[in-house]
N, C-alpha and C positions, 0 to 999 in steps of 0.2 A: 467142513471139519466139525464134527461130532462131539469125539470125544479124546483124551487124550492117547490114549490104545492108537486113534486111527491117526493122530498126530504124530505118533512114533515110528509108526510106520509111513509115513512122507518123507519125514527125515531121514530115515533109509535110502529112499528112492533118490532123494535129493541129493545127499549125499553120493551117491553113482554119478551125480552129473557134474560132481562136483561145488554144489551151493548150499550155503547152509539153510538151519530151519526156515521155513517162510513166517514174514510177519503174521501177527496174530489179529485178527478183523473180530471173530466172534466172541460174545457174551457166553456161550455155554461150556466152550472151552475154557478160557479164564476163566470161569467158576471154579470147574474144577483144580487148574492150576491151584486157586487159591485154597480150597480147600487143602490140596497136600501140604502146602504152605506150612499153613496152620497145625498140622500134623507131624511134629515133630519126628516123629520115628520113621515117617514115610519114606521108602527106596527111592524114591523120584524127588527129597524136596529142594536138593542141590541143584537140580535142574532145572525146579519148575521157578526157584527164582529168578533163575538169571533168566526166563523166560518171561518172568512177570516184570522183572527190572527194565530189558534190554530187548523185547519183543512185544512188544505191544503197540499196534499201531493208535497215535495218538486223535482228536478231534470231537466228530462226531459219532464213532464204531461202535457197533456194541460193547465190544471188548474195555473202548476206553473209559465207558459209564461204568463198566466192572470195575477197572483198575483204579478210578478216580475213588470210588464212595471205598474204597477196602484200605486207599490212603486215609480219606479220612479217617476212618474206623482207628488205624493208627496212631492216627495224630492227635485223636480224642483219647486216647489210651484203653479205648473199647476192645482193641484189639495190640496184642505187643508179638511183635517180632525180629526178634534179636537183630539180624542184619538189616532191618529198616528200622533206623531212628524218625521219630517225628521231624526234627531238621532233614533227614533226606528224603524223608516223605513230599514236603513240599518243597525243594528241589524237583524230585520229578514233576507233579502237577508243574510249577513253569514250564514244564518241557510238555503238557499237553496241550497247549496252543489253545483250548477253549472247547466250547463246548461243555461237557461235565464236568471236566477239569475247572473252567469259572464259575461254574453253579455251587462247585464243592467250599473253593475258596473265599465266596459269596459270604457262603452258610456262613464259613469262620470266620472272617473278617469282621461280622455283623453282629456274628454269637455274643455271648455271656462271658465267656475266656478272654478276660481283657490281655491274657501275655499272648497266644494263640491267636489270636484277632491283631494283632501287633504283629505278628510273625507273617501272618498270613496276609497281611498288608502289604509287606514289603514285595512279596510275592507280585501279588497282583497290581503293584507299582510298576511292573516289568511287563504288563502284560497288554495287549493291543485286539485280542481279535473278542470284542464283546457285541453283543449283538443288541438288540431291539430289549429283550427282553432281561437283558443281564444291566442294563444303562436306567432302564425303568425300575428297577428294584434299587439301585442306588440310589436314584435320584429322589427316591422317596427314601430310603434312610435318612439322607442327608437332607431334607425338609422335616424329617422327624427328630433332626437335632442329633444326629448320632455322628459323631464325633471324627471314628474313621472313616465313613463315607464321606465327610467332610476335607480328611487329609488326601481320600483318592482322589477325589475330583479335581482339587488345587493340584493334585499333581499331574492328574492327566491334562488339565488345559496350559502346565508348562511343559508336557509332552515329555516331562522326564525317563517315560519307557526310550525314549529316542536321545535324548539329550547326554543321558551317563550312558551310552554303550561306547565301546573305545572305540577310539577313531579309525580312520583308514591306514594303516600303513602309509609312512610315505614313499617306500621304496617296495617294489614287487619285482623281486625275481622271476626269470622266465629262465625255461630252457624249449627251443622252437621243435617239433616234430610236423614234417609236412604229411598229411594225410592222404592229399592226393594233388595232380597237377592239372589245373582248368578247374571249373565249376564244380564245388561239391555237393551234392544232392544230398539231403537228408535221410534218402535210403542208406548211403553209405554211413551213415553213424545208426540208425535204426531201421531198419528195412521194414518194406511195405509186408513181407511174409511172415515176420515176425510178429504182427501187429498185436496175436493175439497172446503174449506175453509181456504186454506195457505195462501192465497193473502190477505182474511182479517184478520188479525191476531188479531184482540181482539176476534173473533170470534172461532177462532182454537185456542185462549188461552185457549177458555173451553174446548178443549178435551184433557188437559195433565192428563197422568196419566191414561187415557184410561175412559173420563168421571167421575174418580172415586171421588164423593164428598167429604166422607169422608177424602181421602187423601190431598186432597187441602184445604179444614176447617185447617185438621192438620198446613200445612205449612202454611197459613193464621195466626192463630194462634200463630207459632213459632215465625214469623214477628211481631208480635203484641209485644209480648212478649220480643223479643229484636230489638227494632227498630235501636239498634245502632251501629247493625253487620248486616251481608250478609246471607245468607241460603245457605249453599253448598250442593247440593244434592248431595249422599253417591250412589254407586252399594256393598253392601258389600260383602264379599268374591268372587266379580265377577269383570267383564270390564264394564264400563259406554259405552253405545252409542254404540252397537255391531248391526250388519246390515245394515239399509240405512245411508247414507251418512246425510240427510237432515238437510239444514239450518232451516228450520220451530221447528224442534225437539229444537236446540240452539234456536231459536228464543221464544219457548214456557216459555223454562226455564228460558230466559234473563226477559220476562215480566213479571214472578209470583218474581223473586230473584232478576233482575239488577238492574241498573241506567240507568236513561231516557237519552237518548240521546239528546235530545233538546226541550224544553219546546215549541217552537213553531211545532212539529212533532210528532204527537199521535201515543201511539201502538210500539214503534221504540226503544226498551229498548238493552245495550249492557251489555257487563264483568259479566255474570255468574260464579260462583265458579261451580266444578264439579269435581267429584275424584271419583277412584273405588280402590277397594284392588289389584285389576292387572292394575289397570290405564283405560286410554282413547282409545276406539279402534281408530286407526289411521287416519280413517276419518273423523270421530267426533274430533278428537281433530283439525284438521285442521278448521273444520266449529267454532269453541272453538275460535281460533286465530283470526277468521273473525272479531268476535262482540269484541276481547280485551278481552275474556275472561283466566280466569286461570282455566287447567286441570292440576289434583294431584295424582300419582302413592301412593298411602298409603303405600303399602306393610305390613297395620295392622295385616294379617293371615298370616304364614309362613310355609314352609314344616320342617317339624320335621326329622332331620340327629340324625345316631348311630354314636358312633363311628369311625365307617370307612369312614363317610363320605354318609352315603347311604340314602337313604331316607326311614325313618319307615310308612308301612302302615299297614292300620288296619283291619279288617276277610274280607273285600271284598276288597282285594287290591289298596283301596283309599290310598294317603297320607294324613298323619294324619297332622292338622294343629293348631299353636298355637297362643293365640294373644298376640300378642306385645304392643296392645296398643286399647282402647274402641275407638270408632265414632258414637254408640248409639245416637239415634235421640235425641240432644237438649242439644250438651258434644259442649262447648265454646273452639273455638281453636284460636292460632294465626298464621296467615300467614305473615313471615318476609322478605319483600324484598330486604331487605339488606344481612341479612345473610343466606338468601335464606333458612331458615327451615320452620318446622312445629311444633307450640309450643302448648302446656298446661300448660296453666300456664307459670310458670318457666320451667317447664320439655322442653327439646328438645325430640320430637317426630320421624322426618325424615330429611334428604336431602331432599329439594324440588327444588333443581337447575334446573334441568331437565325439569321443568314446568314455571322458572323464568330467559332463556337463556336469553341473552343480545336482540335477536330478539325479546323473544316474552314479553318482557320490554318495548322495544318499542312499540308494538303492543296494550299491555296495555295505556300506555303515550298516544297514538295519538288515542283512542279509537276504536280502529280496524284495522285489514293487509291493507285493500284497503286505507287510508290515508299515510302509512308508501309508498307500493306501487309507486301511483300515485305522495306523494311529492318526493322520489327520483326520479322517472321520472319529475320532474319541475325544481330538481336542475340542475339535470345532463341539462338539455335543458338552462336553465338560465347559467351557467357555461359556455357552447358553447358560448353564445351568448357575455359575456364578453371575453373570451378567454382566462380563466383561468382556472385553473386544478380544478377540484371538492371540495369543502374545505369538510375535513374528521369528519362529525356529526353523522351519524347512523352508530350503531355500525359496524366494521369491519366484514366482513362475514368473518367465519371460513373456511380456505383453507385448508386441510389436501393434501400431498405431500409424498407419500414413496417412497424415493427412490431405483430403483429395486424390487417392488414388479409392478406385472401385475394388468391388469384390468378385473374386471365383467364383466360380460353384462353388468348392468344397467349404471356402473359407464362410460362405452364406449360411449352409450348414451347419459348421461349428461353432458361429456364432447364435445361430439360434437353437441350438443344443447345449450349450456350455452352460456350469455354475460354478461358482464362487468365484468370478472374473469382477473385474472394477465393473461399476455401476454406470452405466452408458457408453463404458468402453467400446469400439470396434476393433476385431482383432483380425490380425492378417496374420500371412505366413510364414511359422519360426516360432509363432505364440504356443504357448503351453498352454494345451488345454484339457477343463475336466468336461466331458461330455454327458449325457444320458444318453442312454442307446435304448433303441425302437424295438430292436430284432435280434434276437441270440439263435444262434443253431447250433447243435452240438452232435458231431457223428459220428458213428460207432466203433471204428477202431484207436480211436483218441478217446469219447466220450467215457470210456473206465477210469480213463486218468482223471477228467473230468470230475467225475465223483469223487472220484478217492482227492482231489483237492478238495472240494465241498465239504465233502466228510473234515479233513484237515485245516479249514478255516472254520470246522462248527458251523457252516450254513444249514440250515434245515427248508426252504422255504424260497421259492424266487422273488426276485424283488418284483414291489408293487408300481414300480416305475416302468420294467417293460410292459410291451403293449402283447407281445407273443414271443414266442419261444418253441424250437421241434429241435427234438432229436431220434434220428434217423437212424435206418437198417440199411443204410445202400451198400455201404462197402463191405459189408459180410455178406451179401444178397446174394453171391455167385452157386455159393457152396452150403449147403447148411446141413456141416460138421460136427463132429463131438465138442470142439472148440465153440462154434457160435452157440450151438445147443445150451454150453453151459455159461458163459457171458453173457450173450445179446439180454436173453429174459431177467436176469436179475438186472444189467443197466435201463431194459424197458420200464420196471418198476421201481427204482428209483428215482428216474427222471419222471414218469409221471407222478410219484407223490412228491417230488420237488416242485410239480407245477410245470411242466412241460407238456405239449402237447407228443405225442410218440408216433411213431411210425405202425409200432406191436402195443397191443392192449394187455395188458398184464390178466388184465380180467377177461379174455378171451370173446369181449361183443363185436368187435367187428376184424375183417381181415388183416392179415400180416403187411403193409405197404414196404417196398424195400425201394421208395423213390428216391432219386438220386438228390442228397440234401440243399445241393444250389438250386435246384430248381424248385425246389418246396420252398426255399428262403425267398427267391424268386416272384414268388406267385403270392407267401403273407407280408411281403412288402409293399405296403396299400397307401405310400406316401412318397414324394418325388424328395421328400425333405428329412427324409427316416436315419439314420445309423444304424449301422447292423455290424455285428460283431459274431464270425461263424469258427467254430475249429478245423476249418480247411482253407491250405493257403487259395482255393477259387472260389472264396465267398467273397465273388464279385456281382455286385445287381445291376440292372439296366433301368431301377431309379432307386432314388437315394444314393449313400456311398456305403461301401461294405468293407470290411478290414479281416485279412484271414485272422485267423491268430491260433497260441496255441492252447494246450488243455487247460493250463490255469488260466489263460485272462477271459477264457469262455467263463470260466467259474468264476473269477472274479465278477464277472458283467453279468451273471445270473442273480448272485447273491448281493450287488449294491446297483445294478444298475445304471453302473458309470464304466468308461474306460478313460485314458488318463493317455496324452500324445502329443507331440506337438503338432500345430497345422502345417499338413504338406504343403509342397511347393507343387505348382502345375502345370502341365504341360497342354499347350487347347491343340486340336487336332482336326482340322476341318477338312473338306472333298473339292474338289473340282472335275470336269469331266462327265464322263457315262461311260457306264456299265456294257459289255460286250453281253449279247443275249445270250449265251455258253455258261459265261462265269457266274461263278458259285459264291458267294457274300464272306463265304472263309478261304476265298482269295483273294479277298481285299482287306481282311483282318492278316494274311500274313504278307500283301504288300504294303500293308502299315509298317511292319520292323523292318521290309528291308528298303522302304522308300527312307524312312526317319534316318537309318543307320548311312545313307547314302547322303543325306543331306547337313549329316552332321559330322561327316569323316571319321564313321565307326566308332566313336559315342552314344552310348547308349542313354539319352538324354531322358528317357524313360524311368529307370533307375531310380528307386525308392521316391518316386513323386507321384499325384493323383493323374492318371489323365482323362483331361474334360473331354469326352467328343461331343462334336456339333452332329447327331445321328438324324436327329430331325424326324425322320420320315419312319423308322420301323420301331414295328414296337417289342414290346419287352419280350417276348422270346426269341425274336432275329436279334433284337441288339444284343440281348445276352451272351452271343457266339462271338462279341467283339470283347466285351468286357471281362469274360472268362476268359479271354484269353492272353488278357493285360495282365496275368501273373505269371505266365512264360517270359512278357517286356520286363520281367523284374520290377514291374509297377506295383507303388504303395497301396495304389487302388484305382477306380476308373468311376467315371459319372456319365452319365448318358443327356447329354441335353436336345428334349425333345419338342416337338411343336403342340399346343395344345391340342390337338384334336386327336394325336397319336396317343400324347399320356392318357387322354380318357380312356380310348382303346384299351390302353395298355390294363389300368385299372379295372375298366371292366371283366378282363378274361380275368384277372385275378381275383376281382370280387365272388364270380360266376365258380371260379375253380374251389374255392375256401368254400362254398356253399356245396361244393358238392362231397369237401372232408367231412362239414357237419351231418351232411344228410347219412353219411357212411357211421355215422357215432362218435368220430375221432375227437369233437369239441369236450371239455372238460368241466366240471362244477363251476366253474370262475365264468366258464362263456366267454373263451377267450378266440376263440374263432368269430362267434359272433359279433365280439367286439372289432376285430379287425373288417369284419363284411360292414361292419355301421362307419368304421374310418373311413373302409373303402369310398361309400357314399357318399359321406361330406367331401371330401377329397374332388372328386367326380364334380359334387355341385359348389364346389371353387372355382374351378377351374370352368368349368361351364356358364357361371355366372360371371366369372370378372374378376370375381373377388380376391383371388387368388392362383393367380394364373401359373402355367407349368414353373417350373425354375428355369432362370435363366441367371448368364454371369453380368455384371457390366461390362458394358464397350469399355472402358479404361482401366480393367482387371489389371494385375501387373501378371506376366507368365513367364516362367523360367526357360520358355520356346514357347516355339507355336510352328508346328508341322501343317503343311500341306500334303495330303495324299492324291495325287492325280490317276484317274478311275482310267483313262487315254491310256495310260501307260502299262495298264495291266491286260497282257494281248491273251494270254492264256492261264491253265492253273499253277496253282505256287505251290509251292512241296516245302515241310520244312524237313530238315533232312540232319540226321546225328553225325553227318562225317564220322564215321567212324575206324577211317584210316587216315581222316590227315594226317598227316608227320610230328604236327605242333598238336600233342598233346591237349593242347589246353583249349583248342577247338573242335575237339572233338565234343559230343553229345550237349552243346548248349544248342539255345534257339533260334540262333543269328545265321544260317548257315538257310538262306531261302533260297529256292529254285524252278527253274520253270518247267513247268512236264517234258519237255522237246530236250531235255537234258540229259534225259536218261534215252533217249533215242527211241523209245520203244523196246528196250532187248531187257529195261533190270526185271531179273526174276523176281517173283513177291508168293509168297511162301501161305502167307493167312493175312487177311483183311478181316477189319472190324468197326461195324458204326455201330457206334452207342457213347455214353457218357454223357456229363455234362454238355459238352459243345454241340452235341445235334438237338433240335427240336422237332414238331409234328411233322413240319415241313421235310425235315430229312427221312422220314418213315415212308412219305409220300411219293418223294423221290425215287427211293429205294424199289417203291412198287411202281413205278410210270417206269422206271428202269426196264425190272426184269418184264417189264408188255412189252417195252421199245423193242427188246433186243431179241423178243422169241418170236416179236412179227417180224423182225429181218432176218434173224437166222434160221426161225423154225423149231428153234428148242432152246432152250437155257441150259447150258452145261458148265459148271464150277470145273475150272482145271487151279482152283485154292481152296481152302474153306472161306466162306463168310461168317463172323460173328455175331448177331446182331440183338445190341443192348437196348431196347427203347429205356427212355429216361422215367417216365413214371407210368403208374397204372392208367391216368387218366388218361394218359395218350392211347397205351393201347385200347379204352375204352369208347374212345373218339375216332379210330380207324376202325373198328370193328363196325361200328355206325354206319361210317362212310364204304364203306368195302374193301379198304388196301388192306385189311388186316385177313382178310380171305387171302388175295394174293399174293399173301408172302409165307401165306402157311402152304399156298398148290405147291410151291418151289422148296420149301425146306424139310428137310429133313431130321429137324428138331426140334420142338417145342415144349418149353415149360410147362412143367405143371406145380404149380402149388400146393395143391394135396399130395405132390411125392416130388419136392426137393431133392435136389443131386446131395446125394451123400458124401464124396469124393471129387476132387478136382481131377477135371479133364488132362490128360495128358498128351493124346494124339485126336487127329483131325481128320475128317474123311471132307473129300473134297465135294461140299456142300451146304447151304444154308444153316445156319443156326438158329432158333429164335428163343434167345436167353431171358430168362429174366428182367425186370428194369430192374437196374442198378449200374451200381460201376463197372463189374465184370473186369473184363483186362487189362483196363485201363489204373483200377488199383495196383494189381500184381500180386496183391495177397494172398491170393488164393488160386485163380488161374491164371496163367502164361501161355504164348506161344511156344513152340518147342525148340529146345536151344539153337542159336545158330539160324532160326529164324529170318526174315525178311520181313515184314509188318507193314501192310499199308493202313493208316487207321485216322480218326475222325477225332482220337482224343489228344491231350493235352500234354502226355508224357513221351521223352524220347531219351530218360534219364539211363546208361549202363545197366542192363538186370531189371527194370522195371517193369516194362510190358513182357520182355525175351533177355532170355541170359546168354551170355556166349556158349558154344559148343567147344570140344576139341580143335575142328580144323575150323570153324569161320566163327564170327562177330555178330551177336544177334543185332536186328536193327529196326529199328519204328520210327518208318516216314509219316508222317502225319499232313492230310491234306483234307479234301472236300469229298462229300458223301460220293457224287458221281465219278470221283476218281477209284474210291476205294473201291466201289460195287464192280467197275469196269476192270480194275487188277484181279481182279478174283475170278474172275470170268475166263481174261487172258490169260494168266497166271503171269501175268506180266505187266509190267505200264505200259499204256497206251500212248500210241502215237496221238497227235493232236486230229489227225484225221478219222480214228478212231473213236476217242471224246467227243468230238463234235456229231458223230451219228449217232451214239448212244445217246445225247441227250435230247435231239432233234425234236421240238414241239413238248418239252418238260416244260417249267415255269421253274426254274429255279430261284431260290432267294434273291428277288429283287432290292437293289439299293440306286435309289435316285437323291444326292446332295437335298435336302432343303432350301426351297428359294424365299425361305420365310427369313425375317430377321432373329436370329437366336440368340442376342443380346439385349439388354436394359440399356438403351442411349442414356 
């Protein structure tokens, strides 16, 4: 946006679609704005105020360096206009959160104008997000004896931004609206097609619910209807917010249900109410705490016990379940934060402590994590600066301490990562922790949001705490549209002058990489002891521990370098047995859920906890098909516990692979590639020498379970499968619903098969090509009666089979291949029955861009089996995405059908498929 002419004409456009003007980003438009301002007689200056009042987005934007210095200009009386007084002048600046906005009130604060410097005090009394460079200029004021730098500081180390804001409500009305019944996917509140309208959020407010009018009239309506309560959107008998991580999903829901966050900042709503019958999936609830919102464990269905204790189910071996209490769309609750329930009426309903911890009180109070955040980081800095011990305002974090009992993984981790914890404390799990994180990844259909938080907290710069940092082009990778055309390039240079290593070089030295971003996080994770922090909820590694998260606590963890959590609970998960020479290693990653679910009487004991596996033996791109796929378990995250000789391995290809991003150009002025390849090596010579050998937990860890997976038991492939007509609603499309190939008989049709994503590695490429030799020296030709997809995960690999030769044998068979130099312009819409060779990236497994075609069958390799995500429904049938192992997939596309097990077992005849043999090493610390 140019100029105002062309601003005039959007609002036009926008207006047709019904939204008003878009916030305002740039500097040379507010120029102009301001000029007509200024120009009393100008036809536009009615407009261009309230566009300079009530459009301007606030932080680090150009725009907002416009709008900040034209207040001051105001306030200094350099500049007078009528409808902006000096007092409302800086009224707005508070409402610019930082960036220019505290540079300007700096200037004033410190100036000459002792009444003006008084005023502009009280301002920035209020104010929390100061950086590196805004704390150093005080701090010298206030050694130069000046006076109001002296009154900021005493105030900011009694954290009085935090102390006078009013309190919480004790009483929060609700009115319930169920969204949907079973598991709610975060597509359903922000869809994955949508992605490329997150940035403007009045815009992506219209695709909650997945476009669906009617459902939004409804909540429309309920709002109308009681304007004097909140909307708490309902998952009934399911988990709210299950799969991606996304702030935009909270953010959808914040601006159909919240509170505006500031009258002068459009679009920008916080504190959603949100509750499921099993609660909040872990990462959604985190993205929850970002906006100050409240997430509600109902526990309204319950399993029905005999009396022994057992759990009754009913002719198809469900538990039978009974309700304790209605949440029907439009049932008036109270939520008490005092006595932390959940009320009807008079009736007490639930406990809801758990949703109303002293933290996320706070979190509420100061209208979001990142103000809680950044004002403890002001006291603790003010405090320094007086020489006084921290005065005790936010709540105490909880330290849990057993004495004589060992440690997890994870809890090892976060104790050797944590700060400002007591001084030789050991903490277990339940503890509140502030961490430092190793690893950030930020990916591109979240990564705008990303920025525009950046921008919004005044970050300029990533923190000097992380060790590395990517942000990725996977999930645009498929299609490259007028939409990525005009996003990806301006977030690739952002992120790289924020200090990110990119995917796309802004300055055009080396080629475009659209690798798939777990497995780049993957590969600069060069530490078995690392925390890694990614904006997808399968930012799972197979060393260190990795936590999805969404747009903001990516930006948070860019810009300070910490995230902020309690220590999980964990769950250890060990093997017994052997491997059948057939089966595929992501058949024993999904008779993991359905052996656990079986030994736990359909408890998903998995559920917002770490799980430790004892993997032992593979290294970090097999085990990664385990631990990507612990955020389908609804797991808070996953650790791999490996045998030394494997983590070197594992290390090595990772060193070897970062060396081959540098030699490509992708390292940056910092030499932050290189710094991870020199990690890599000390790392390597720890563990080689003694010194520091892989991670491991104690023998007398304490664990919330401890599964065994028996490898005997697993006689053929697992299918996980969407039920997508069971009768009970609410098991339909989750991940619990596993099956053995010999189920479908050999007769379900399958419509389009696809490997690629995250979940395969080299191995699956390789497969893919011993495949299609096996099956044209039995049958004499290869003929697709489906189409095949097929996404390798990064360039490298295709660079590593091209080497080896499979990367010949899958171009004699397909009948399409990528080209780089002429990207698909348009998403594919139909399929001819034949190989693909797509791009690396995510490809259909996002859904944002390509699909199968509606009504669908989907045999696939990825991780999603969400309604509409890979396949939408049709008119007359139910799209559906079985998800299993490479060899299954290739072999339905062939038949156009699943295969019988006698069928499988010739297709893969003399393959080597992903082997897993238990470790007979000791994987514990006696």
């Amino acid at each position: 946006m140019n100029t105002y002419s062309d601003y005039l004409k959007e609002i036009e456009v926008r207006k047709g679609q019904g939204l008003h003007p878009k916030p305002i980003d740039g500097s040379e438009l507010l120029t102009e704005i301001i000029s007509q301002i200024k120009d009393v007689n100008n036809p536009h200056r009615k407009d261009s105020l309230n566009f300079f009042i009530y459009n301007v987005l606030p932080g680090t934007t150009s725009a907002a360096g416009v709008k900040a210095n034209f207040l001051k200009e105001i306030i200094l009386g350099e500049s007078v206009v009528e409808e902006i007084t000096p007092a409302f002048a800086l009224e707005q600046l508070g409402h610019m959160k930082g960036g220019a906005s505290i540079e300007v009130l700096l200037d004033l604060a410190l100036g000459n104008d002792a009444a003006i410097a008084e005023e502009a005090a009280k301002v920035l009394k209020t104010q929390v997000f100061l950086y590196e460079a805004d704390t150093e200029r005080l701090e010298k004021a206030y050694q130069d004896g000046n006076e109001i730098a002296k009154e900021l500081i005493e105030s900011y180390a009694q954290a009085e931004f935090f102390t006078k804001l009013p309190e919480v409500e004790e009483e929060i009305k609700v009115v319930t609206y169920i969204a949907g019944v079973g598991d709610i996917s975060t597509d359903l509140l922000s869809p994955g097609a949508d992605a490329h309208s997150r940035s403007d959020r009045e815009l992506h407010g219209q695709s909650i619910f997945e476009h669906n009018k009617d459902m939004q009239k409804e909540l429309l309506a309920l709002k109308e209807e009681h304007p004097d309560k909140r909307v708490m959107l309902v998952a009934e008998k399911g988990t709210m917010g299950v799969g991606s991580s996304r702030m935009s999903g909270v953010n959808n829901v914040a601006l159909w249900t919240g509170i505006e966050s500031s009258p002068y900042v459009p679009f920008i709503n916080i504190a959603p109410v949100i509750a499921g019958t099993n609660g909040i999936s872990p990462i959604f609830l985190t993205t929850v705490g970002v906006t100050g919102g409240i997430g509600i464990d109902l526990k309204n269905w319950v399993k029905q016990k005999d009396a022994e204790g057992n759990t009754i189910v009913d002719e198809d071996g469900e538990p039978v379940l009974k309700q304790e209490y209605s949440v029907e769309t439009g049932t008036v609750l109270t939520i008490n934060t005092k006595t932390k329930k959940l009320y009807n009426g008079n009736k007490e309903l639930k406990d809801i402590s758990a949703a109303l911890t002293p933290q996320k009180m706070e979190f509420i109070k100061a209208g979001g994590s990142y103000a809680v955040v950044f004002g403890k980081k002001l006291q603790t800095f003010a405090a320094k600066v007086l020489g006084i011990e921290v005065p005790q305002v936010y709540a105490t974090s909880k330290e849990i301490s057993v004495e004589g009992q060992g440690l997890t993984a994870v809890e090892k981790i976060f104790n050797k990562n944590a700060v400002g914890t007591t001084p030789g404390k050991t903490l277990h799990a339940g503890s509140d922790a502030r961490v430092e994180v190793n690893i950030v990844g930020s990916q591109d259909t979240t990564g705008l949001m990303t920025s525009q938080e950046l921008e919004m907290m005044a970050a300029t710069v990533i923190s000097p705490i992380v060790d590395g940092a990517y942000q990725s082009g996977c999930h645009t990778a498929s299609v490259w549209d007028d939409k990525s055309k005009a996003n990806i390039p301006r977030l690739m240079k952002f992120m790289n002058d924020f200090g990110l290593i990119t995917g796309r070089d802004p300055k055009g030295q080396y080629p475009a990489m659209t690798d798939v971003i777990h497995k780049v996080l993957n590969d600069i994770t060069v530490s078995d002891w690392d925390i890694i922090i990614g904006g997808d909820s399968h930012t799972r590694m197979s060393k260190g521990v990795a936590f999805g998260a969404d747009s903001g606590t990516v930006a948070l963890a860019l810009a300070t370098g910490e995230a902020t959590m309690p220590i999980p609970q964990s769950v250890k998960v060990t093997f017994k047995g052997n491997m059948r020479s057939f089966m595929d290693f992501r058949d024993v990653v999904h008779a993991t859920q359905q052996q656990m679910l079986k030994q736990f009487d359909g408890e998903n004991v998995f559920q917002g906890r770490v799980i430790e596996v004892h993997i032992g033996t593979l290294t970090a791109d097999q085990a990664f098909t385990f631990t990507d796929w612990t955020a389908e378990m609804k797991a808070k995250a996953s650790i791999c516990i490996s045998e030394d000789e494997t983590l070197i391995e594992s290390l090595e290809i990772a060193r070897d692979r970062i060396q081959i991003m540098i030699d490509k150009g992708m390292d940056n002025e910092k030499q932050v590639l290189k710094g991870l390849v020199d990690k890599a090596n000390t790392r390597i010579q720890e563990v080689k020498t003694g010194i520091k050998p892989a991670l491991k937990p104690d023998a007398d860890a304490k664990y919330y379970a401890e599964v065994v997976i028996d490898l005997d038991e697993i006689a053929e492939p697992m299918i996980a499968d969407p039920d997508v007509n069971n009768e009970d609603v609410s098991k339909r499309y989750t991940h619990d619903t596993i099956r053995p190939l010999s189920f479908y008989g050999g007769t379900k049709k399958v419509d389009l098969g696809f490997v690629g994503s995250c979940m395969v590695h080299k191995g699956d490429m390789k497969i893919l090509a011993q495949m299609l030799k096996n099956i044209e020296a039995q049958e004499g030709k290869v003929e697709f009666n489906a189409p095949l997809v097929v996404a390798p995960p990064t360039y490298n690999i295709v660079d590593e089979l091209k080497v080896e030769g499979d990367w010949e044998v899958l171009q004699k068979y397909s009948g399409f291949e990528f080209d780089d130099n002429a990207p698909k312009g348009a998403a594919r819409t139909k399929y001819e029955n034949m190989l693909y060779l797509e791009r690396p990236g995510c490809n259909l497994c996002m859904g944002n861009q390509e699909k199968a075609e509606p009504g669908d069958t989907v045999m696939a390799t990825s991780t999603r089996l969400f309604q509409g995500r890979v396949v939408k429904d049709s008119g007359e049938k139910k799209g559906e995405s079985l998800l299993s192992s490479t060899p299954v997939v290739v072999l339905s596309t062939i038949l156009g059908r699943t295969p019988t097990m006698e069928e499988y077992e010739k297709a893969v005849d003399g393959i080597v498929l992903t082997k897993f043999k238990p470790s007979q090493k000791q994987l514990v610390i006696s």
